[in-house]
Structure formats: structure tokens, C-alpha cells
Residue, then its C-alpha position, 0 to 999 in steps of 0.5 A: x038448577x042445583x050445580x056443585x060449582x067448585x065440580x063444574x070449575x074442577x071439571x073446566x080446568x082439566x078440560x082446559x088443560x088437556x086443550x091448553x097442552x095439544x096447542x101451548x103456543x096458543x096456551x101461552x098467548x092465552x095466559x099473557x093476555x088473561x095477565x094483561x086483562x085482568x091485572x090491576x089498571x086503571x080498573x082494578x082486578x075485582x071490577x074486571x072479574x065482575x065485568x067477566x061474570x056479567x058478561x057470562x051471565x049474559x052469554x049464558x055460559x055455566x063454565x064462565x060463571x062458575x069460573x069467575x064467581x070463584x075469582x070473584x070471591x078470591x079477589x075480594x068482590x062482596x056479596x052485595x058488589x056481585x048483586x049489583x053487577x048481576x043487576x047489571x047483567x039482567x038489564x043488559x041480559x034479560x029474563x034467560x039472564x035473571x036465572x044465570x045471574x041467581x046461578x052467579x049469586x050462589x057460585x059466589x055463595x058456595x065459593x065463599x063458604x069455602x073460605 
């Protein structure tokens, strides 16, 4: 698989603004809940979008993958904290799992690069 991540992540925020404006009510409530989630707490914001990023590897979701590496890379997560989680998410995932986990790895890599 080649993806142009940032292009895919581009292409999900519209999508998810357009949606966002026909239900704002809901919009609202969808961004205080991603305020409360992934805000610093007893688990910092770097663990919870690493959290986020192996559970959409092991969902398979492209979008949720490239979204969260980008947040990954701009919270400060290391290269080798993200293979350790994607580890992780290849345990729990399986085989279908190891090839969204390399999709994360060079997400991050082409996010960081951006930097």
C-alpha cells in the first residue's frame, strides 16, 4: 500500500466538517468529549493518542490511522514509543493488524518529516 497520508487526513477533515455542520449539536458534544478524552489525566495525551492509533490499526480504519499518527507526531510520541504500541496492536489485531500497524509507522514517518 502507498497512501499520501496528510491527503487522506485532508480529505477526512472535510468530510467530517461538512457532516459536523448538518448535526452541530451533536459536533459540539463530539468535540468536549474528544477535550475530555484525550486531555492530559492520569494518562497523558501522547499515551491516549497511542491508544487511539492501536485501536485503529486494529479496527483497520485508514482514516483513524492517519489521523492519529499526525497527532501522534505533534504530541511528541517517538518513532520507537509508536513501534512498541503497534507491537501491541499486532498482538491484540493479528496478521490483517501487522499490515495497518506498518500503514502507522510510515503515517508517523511522513508527518514527522513535515516537521
Amino acid at each position: 500500500m502507498s497512501t499520501d497520508f496528510a491527503a487522506l487526513n485532508d480529505d477526512l477533515d472535510t468530510r467530517a466538517r461538512s457532516l459536523f455542520k448538518a448535526i452541530p449539536d451533536f459536533a459540539k458534544a463530539v468535540g468536549q468529549g474528544r477535550i475530555a478524552a484525550y486531555g492530559d489525566g492520569a494518562l497523558d495525551g501522547s499515551t491516549k493518542e497511542l491508544m487511539a492509533l492501536v485501536i485503529g490499526v486494529v479496527m483497520r480504519c485508514e482514516g483513524c490511522v492517519a489521523h492519529h499518527a499526525k497527532l501522534c507526531v505533534k504530541k511528541g510520541v517517538s518513532r520507537e514509543q509508536l513501534a512498541e504500541a503497534m507491537a501491541v496492536a499486532i498482538q491484540m489485531g493479528g496478521g490483517p493488524a501487522m499490515a495497518y500497524a506498518g500503514e502507522a509507522l510510515a503515517a508517523y514517518d511522513q508527518f514527522a518529516a513535515q516537521q
